[in-house]
Structure formats: structure tokens, C-alpha cells
C-alpha positions in Angstrom: -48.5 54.7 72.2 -45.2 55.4 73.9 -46.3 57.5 77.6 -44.5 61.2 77.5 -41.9 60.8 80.6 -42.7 63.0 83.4 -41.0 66.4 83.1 -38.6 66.9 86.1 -39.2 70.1 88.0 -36.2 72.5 87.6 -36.1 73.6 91.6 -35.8 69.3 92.3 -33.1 68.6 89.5 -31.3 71.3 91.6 -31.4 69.9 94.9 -30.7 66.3 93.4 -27.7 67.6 91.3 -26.6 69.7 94.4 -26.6 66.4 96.5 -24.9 64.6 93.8 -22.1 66.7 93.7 -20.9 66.3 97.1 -19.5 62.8 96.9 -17.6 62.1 99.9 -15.4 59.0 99.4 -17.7 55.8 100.6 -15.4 53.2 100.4 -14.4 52.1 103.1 -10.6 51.8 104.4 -11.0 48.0 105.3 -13.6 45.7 106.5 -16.7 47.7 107.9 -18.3 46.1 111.1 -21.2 46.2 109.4 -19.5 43.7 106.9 -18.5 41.1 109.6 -21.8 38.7 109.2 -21.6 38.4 105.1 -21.8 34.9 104.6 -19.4 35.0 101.8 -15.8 35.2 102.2 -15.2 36.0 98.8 -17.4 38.8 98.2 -15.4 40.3 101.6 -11.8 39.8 100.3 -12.9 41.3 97.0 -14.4 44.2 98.4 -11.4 44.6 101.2 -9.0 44.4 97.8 -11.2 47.4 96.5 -11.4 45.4 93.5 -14.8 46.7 92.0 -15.9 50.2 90.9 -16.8 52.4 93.5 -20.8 52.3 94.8 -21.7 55.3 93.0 -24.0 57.4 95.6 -27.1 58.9 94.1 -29.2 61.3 95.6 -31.6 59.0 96.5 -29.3 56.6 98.4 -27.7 59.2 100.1 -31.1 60.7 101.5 -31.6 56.9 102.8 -28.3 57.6 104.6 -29.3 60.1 106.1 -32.4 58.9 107.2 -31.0 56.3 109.0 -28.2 58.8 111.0 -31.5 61.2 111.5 -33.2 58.0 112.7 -30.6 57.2 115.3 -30.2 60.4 117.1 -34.1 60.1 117.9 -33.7 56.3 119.5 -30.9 57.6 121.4 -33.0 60.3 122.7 -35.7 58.2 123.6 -33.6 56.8 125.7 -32.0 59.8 127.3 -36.3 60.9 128.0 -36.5 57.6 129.8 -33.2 58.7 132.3 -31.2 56.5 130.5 -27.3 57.7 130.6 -26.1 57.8 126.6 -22.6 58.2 126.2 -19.9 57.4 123.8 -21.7 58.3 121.0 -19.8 57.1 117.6 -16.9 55.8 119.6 -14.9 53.6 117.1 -14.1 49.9 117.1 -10.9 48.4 115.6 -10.2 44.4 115.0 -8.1 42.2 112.6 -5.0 44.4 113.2 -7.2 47.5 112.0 -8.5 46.7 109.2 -12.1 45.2 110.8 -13.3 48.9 111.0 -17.0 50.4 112.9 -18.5 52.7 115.2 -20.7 52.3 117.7 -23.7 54.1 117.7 -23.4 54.8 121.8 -23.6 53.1 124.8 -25.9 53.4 127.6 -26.0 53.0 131.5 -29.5 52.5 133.3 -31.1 50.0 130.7 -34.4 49.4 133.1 -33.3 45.7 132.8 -30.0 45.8 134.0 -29.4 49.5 135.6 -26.2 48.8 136.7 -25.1 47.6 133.3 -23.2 49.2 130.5 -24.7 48.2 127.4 -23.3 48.8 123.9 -26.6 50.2 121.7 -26.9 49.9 118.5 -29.8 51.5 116.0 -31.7 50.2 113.0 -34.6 51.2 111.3 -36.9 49.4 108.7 -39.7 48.9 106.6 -42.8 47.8 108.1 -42.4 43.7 106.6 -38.7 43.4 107.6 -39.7 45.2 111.3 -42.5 42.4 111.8 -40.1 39.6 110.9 -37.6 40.9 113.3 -40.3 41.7 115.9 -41.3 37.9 115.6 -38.1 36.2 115.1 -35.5 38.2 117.0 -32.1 39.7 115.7 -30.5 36.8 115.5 -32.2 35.3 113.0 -33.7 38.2 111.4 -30.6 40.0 111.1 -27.8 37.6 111.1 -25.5 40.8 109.8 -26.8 42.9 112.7 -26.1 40.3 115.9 -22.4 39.5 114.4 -22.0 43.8 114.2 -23.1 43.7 118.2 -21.2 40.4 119.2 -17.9 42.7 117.6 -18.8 45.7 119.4 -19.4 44.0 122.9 -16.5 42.2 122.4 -13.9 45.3 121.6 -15.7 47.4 124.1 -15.5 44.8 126.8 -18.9 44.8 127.8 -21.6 42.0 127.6 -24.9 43.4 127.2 -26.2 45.4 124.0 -29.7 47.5 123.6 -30.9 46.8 120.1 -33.2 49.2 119.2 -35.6 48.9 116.1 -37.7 51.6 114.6 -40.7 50.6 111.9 -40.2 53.8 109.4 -43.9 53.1 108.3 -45.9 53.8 111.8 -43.0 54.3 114.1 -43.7 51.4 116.6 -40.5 50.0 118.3 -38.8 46.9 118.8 -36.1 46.8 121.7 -33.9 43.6 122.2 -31.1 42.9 124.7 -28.4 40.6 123.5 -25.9 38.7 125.5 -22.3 38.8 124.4 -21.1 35.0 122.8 -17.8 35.5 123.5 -16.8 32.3 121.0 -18.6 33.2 118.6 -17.3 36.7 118.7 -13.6 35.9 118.2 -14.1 33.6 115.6 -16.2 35.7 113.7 -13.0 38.1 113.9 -10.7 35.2 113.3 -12.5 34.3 110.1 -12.2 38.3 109.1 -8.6 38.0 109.9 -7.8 34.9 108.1 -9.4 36.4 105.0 -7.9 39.6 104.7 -4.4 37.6 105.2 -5.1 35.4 102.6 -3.2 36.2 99.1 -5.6 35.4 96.7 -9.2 35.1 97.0 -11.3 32.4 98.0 -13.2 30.1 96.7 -17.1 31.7 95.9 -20.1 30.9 98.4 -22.6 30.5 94.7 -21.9 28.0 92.6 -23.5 29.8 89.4 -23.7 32.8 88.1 -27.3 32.7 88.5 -27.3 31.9 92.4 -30.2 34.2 93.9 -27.4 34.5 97.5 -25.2 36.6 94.8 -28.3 38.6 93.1 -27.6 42.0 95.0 -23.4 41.6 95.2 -21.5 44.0 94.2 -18.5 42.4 93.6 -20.4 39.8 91.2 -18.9 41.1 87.8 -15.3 40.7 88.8 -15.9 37.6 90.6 -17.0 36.0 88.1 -15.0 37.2 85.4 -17.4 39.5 83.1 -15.1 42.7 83.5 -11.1 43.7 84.6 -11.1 44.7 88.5 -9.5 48.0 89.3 -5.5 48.4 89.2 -3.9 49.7 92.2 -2.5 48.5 94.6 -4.6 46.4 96.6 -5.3 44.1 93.2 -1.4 44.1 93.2 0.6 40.5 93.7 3.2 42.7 95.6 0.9 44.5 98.7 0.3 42.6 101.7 -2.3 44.0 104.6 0.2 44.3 108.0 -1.7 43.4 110.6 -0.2 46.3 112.8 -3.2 47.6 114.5 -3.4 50.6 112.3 -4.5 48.9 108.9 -1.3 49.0 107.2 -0.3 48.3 103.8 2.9 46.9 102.2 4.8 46.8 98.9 7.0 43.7 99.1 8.3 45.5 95.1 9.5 48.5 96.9 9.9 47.2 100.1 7.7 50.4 101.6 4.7 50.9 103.6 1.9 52.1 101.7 0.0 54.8 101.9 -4.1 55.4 101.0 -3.3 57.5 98.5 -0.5 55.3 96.8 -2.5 52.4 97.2 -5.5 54.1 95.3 -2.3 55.3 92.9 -0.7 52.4 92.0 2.6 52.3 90.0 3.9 50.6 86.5 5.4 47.8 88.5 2.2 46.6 89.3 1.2 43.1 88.6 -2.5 41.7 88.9 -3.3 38.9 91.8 -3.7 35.7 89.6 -6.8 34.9 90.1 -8.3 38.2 89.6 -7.5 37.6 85.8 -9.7 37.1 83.6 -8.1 33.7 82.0 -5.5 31.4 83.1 -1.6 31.5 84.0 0.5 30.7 81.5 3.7 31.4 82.5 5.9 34.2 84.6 9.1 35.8 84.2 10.8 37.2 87.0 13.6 39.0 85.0 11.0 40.8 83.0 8.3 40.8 86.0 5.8 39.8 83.6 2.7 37.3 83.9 1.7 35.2 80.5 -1.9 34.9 80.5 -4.5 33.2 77.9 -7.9 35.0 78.3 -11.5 33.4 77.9 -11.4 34.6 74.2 -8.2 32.5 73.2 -5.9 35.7 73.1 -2.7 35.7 75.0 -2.2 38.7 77.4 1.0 40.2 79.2 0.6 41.3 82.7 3.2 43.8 83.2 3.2 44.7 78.9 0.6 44.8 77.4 -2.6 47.1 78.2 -5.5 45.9 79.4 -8.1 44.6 76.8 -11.1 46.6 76.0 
């Protein structure tokens, strides 16, 4: 016998439909700092080139959010109870001519290591299995993601020291972690950011099936691989270009324009997909028409530039 679902209580649809509604706009302008240790450089350009829905933000997922900003206040005040000096609290980071994008979540002078030192902190919180991996292995190699996020930081802030600071959400016990700034590995892990977002068309994928458990949780998987149209605008447009001007710039090489985020999100009737983000293969092009022949997966020619896109 099928079980009855559990009747939702009126008051808590109301405060989930209430959270719901207010969707700010998540996606972010370029590459997040957050983004800089993804071992993928496909999965980076695709998501830089906005080229999958957006992350739709449930109630849920936005409480977690907020858990985590909630989260951070209180390890920043632990250390401000300890006489530590916190300052600079989401001061923001720029790289890759603007489009490498974070905050830091403060800094702090009087570290009882080092008291003269400025360190960069950064905040994290976690379940009790990840909290005793970290506790046992250290950031760098429990949190590849995290320690490239601090090398940035360090390295735009010009400072050499970070407090990592580590709270387990199931019995609050702490892990704090100072890391040293690598300045090599810092600039090339912004070099390889910048070569990516300069690069026209994407590159090649990190799994080499479908199947591949290091693409189970992506969220660019669907386009990457074909199964479904990415979005058109203009950042899946042969015509843009990222200007690597410091401010995160956008160009239209078909208007011969800057473009704003609001055009870009727009797009126009000129617009023409990147090749490879077709589903199918090149056929042919036509300048005079600005059209791109296509034949899809199915067999059935398509006209970029003419013809809509297939259901």
C-alpha cells in the first residue's frame, strides 16, 4: 500500500514560499574565488560563459546560506573575545582583469602566533565527517578549493599569512589552521583562470564519460555533454570577448560595443552560438548571411542565425 505523503503545515508552506520568492540574482558576474581550485577547466569556462540554467535557490539551500554567513560572524567574534583586531570585513578581491571575483571574509591583526602579523581569515563550517577529515589532514588536502581561495586572497591583499578557521556544525568544536602564502602557486593558479576565460571556445572536459563520478554533482554537465541547448545571450555568442580591463568587461566584436550586464543577459538577433557549444558538427558558414550550417546528433541540418532552436 502506497504511504499517505505528509501533509505540509500551512504556517511552514508560508515561510518557505515567502523565502522562495525573494530570489536575488546568484549567478555570479565572473569567476567566484570560491571557483579558483575546480579541477576542471571546462566546467569553469562554461559556467563563466553563463551557459547553463540558473542554480535555482530553494528555501532550503538558501537557509544553508545563511547558516554559513550566521556562522561567520560568530568565528570572527571569537576572535575579537580573544583581543584579536578584525577588520576589513567583506573587503573584495579582484584578478584576471576583474573577472576572478571574491570577498574576504576579514582580516585580522594579533593572531597569538604571529601578533605582529596581518593575516587574511577566512571561515568555513561543516559537518561533523568532513570537520574530522580536515582536522586530520589539513586544508590543503582536505579542501583543495579552500587553500587555492586563500593563496588568491593573500596574494591580492599582499599579505602572507591566513587564519583558517573551521567550525563542526554538529558539536561546535573548532579547527584553526595558519597557511603560508605560495606565491607560485598563487599566480599560476590566476594564470590558469585567466588563460581560460580568454580562451574562445571551451576546453577540452576533465571526464572522459558521461558517467565519470568527478562530474556527478556539475552543473554544467547537460550542456557539456550535449543532452540539452545552453542559454543564448551573449556570453554563448561567437561575437563577445571578455576585455581583460580590470573591471570585467565585455565586448561585441558584431557591433563593435562594450557590453553591458544587462545586454549580455539580453542578447540580440545577430547572435551566433560558439561552435562547440552546438549540439552537432559544423557544416559550413556564410559570412554574407552570418549564418552557421550545422548537422545535429539526430541527422537534421540546423541554421545558426535562421532557423529556431530545436525542441
Amino acid at each position: 500500500m502506497t504511504p499517505i505523503p505528509r501533509i505540509t503545515p500551512s504556517t511552514l508552506r508560508a515561510i518557505q514560499d515567502a523565502i522562495e520568492a525573494d530570489q536575488d540574482d546568484w549567478e555570479s558576474v565572473g569567476v567566484p574565488a570560491g571557483e579558483i581550485g575546480v579541477e576542471c577547466d571546462r566546467a569553469i569556462w562554461l559556467a563563466f560563459r553563463r551557459a547553463s540554467v540558473p542554480e535555482v535557490i530553494t528555501w532550503r539551500k538558501r537557509r544553508i546560506f545563511e547558516r554559513g554567513d550566521i556562522e561567520e560572524v560568530r568565528l570572527l567574534d571569537l576572535l575579537q573575545i580573544a583581543g584579536i583586531e578584525v577588520s576589513e570585513r567583506q573587503a573584495r578581491v579582484r584578478g584576471a582583469g576583474g573577472h576572478l571575483r571574491g570577498k574576504i571574509d576579514a582580516q585580522a591583526l594579533g593572531i597569538k602566533e604571529a601578533p605582529a602579523t596581518i593575516h587574511v581569515v577566512e571561515c568555513k563550517s561543516s559537518k561533523a565527517s568532513d570537520f574530522r577529515i580536515m582536522v586530520r589532514d589539513g586544508v590543503k588536502k582536505a579542501n583543495p578549493k579552500h587553500y587555492a581561495t586563500m593563496q588568491f586572497y593573500m596574494l591580492k591583499r599582499g599579505l602572507d599569512r591566513c587564519q583558517y578557521m573551521m567550525s563542526n556544525k554538529d558539536d561546535e568544536d573548532l579547527h584553526l589552521e595558519r597557511v603560508y602564502l605560495d606565491v607560485e602557486f598563487a599566480l599560476r593558479a590566476e594564470a590558469r583562470i585567466e588563460r581560460i576565460i580568454n580562451m574562445p571556445e571551451p576546453p577540452s572536459r576533465l571526464c572522459t564519460k558521461r558517467d565519470d563520478f568527478r562530474g556527478t554533482f556539475c552543473r554544467q554537465a547537460a550542456v557539456c555533454w550535449g543532452e540539452i541547448w545552453p542559454r543564448v545571450h551573449c556570453r554563448t555568442c561567437l561575437f563577445s570577448t571578455p576585455l581583460m580591463d580590470g573591471n570585467a568587461g565585455w565586448d561585441c566584436s558584431r557591433h563593435n560595443k562594450p557590453l553591458s550586464l544587462a545586454e549580455q543577459d539580453a542578447g540580440c538577433p545577430a547572435m551566433l552560438f560558439v561552435p562547440a557549444l552546438v549540439p552537432g558538427e559544423q557544416m559550413d558558414a556564410s559570412e554574407e548571411d552570418e549564418t552557421v550550417t550545422y548537422t545535429l546528433k539526430d541527422g537534421s541540418q540546423w541554421v545558426d542565425g535562421r532557423d529556431a532552436i530545436p525542441a
